[in-house]
C-alpha positions as CSV (number, residue, x, y, z in Angstrom):
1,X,114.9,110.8,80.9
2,X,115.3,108.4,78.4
3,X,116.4,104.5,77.4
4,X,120.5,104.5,77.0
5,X,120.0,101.8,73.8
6,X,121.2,99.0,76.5
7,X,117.8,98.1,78.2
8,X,118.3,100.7,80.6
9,X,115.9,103.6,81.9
10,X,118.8,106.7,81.9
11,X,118.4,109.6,84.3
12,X,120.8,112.1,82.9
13,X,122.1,116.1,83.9
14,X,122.9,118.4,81.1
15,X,124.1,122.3,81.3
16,X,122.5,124.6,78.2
17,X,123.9,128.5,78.2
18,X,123.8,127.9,82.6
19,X,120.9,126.4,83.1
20,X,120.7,122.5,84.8
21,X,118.2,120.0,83.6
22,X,118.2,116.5,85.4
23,X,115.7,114.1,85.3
24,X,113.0,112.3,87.5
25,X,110.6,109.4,87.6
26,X,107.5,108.6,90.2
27,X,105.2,106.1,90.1
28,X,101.8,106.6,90.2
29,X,101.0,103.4,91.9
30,X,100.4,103.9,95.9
31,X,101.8,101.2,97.3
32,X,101.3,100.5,101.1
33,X,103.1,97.9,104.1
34,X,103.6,94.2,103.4
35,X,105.5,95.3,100.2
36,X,109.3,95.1,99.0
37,X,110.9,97.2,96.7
38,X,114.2,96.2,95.0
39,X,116.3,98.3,91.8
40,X,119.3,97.9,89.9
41,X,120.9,100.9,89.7
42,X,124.5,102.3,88.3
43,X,125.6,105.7,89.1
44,X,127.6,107.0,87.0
45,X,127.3,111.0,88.6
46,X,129.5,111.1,91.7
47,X,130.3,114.5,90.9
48,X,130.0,117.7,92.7
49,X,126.4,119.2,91.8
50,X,124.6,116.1,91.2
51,X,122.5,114.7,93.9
52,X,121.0,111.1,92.8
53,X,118.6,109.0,94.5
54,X,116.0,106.2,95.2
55,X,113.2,106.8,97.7
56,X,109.7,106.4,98.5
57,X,107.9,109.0,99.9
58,X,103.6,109.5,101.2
59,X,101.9,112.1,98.6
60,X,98.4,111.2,100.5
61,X,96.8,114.8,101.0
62,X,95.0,115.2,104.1
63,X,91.3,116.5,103.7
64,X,91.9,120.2,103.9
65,X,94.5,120.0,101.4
66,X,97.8,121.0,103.0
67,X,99.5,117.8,102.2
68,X,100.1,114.5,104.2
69,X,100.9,115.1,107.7
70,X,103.3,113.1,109.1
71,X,104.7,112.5,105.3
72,X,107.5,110.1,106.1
73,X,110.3,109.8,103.5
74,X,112.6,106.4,102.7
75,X,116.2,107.1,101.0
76,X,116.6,103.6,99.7
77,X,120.1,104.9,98.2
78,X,120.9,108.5,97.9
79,X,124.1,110.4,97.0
80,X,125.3,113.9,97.9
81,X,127.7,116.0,95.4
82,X,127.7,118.9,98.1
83,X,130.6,117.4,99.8
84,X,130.0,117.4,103.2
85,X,127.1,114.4,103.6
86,X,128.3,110.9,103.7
87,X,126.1,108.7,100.9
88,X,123.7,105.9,102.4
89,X,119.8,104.8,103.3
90,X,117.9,106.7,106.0
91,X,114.0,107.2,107.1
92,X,112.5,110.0,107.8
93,X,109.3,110.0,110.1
94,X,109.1,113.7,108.5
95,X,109.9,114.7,105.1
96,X,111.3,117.8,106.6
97,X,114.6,116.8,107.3
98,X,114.5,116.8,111.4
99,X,113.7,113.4,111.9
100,X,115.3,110.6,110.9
101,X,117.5,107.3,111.2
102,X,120.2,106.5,109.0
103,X,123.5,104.1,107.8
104,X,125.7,105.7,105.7
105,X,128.3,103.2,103.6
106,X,130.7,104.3,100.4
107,X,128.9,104.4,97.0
108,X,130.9,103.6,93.7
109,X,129.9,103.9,90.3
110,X,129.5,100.1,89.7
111,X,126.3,98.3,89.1
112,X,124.7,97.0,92.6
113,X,120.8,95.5,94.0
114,X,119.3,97.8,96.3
115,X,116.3,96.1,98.4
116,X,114.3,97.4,101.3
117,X,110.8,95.6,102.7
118,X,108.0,97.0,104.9
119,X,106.0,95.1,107.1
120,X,104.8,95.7,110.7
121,X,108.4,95.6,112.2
122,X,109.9,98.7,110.1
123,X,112.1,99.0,107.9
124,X,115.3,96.5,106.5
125,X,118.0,97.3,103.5
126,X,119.9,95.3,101.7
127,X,122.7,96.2,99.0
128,X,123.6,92.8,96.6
129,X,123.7,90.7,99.8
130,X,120.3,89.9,99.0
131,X,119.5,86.3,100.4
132,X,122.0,87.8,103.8
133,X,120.9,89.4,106.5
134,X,120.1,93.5,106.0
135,X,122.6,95.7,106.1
136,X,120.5,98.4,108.0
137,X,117.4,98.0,109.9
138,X,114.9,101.0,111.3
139,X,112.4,99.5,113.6
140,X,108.6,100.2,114.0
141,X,109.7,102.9,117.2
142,X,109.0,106.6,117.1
143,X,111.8,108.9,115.7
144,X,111.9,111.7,117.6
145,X,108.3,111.1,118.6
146,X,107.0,110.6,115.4
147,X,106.1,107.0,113.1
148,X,103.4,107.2,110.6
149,X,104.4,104.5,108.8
150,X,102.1,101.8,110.5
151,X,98.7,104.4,110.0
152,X,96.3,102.6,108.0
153,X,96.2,103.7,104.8
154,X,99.5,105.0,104.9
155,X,101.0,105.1,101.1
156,X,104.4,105.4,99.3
157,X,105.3,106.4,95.9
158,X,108.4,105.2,94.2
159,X,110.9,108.1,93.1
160,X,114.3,108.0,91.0
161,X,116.1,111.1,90.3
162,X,119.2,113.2,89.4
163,X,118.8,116.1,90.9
164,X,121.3,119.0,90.8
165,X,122.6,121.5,92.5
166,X,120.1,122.1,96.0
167,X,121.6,121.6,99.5
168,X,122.7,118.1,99.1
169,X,124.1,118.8,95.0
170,X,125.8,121.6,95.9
171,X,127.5,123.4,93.1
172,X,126.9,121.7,89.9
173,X,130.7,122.0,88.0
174,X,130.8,119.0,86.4
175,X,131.2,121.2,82.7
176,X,129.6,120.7,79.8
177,X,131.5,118.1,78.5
178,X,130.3,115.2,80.8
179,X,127.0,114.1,80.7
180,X,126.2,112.5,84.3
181,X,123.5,109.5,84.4
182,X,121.8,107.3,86.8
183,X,121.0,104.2,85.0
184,X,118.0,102.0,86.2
185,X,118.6,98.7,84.8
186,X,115.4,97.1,86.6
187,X,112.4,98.0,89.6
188,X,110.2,94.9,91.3
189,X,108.0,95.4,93.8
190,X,105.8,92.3,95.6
């Protein structure tokens, strides 16, 4: 994790004698609804092993400890090098993978504005189109039974990484002669 020497925050995946290293970034700041979120992002690792994204996800423990329960996740853009799972935004009433609502769309390399805002009615994306109407809406309604978004209290933290290798990297062969990055040029939140 690092500044490229353009402006930009610089996410990158290296291989040392077999081993992966990617980066990561979350904020500390708990942020709750009535917000927007909104990054400029390039990806330049859309190869197999690399698994990049931007998401927001509840960290709130619950009083005994175990961890926040329901812990919804938001994929504001994610990638998968595995292969097999098309690239888009989803949420997830339930971090654990079983519930969920998504749009999947191509992802490119190139350098685009991805936006989503939370408010009482749920969830809406936008990609560039930024003053048009969302590309992808999840509404305030159960998934699979489950919506703790609305809870009072309910937090998000903001999270950019370049993961590798895992279910959605898959085998991480890109060699160790390419150095994959995510680049961040900017985050705003209101």
């Amino acid at each position: 994790v690092s500044l490229d020497g353009n402006g930009n925050l610089a996410l990158r995946a290296t291989q040392e004698d077999g081993t992966y290293y990617s980066g990561r970034v979350e904020s500390t700041m708990k942020i709750g609804i009535g917000h927007t979120w909104e990054a400029r992002i390039k990806l330049n690792c859309l190869v197999p092993g690399c698994w990049p994204a931007y998401w927001l996800v509840n960290r709130e423990p619950t009083p005994d400890g175990r961890g926040p329960l329901p812990d919804g996740e938001v994929d504001i853009l994610e990638w998968y090098g595995n292969g097999k799972w098309a690239p888009g935004s989803s949420v997830h009433a339930r971090s654990d993978g079983r519930t969920w609502k998504e749009n999947r769309w191509p992802v490119d390399g190139d350098w685009h504005t991805y936006r989503v805002q939370w408010d009482d009615s749920g969830f809406r994306f936008w990609r560039d189109n930024l003053g048009g109407a969302p590309y992808f809406t999840v509404p305030s309604v159960p998934i699979d039974g489950v919506w703790p978004f609305n809870a009072p209290d309910y937090l998000l933290y903001t999270v950019f990484n370049l993961a590798v290798g895992g279910p959605g990297g898959g085998d991480p062969g890109f060699g160790p002669f390419q150095t994959p990055e995510m680049l961040i040029d900017y985050i705003r939140v209101w």
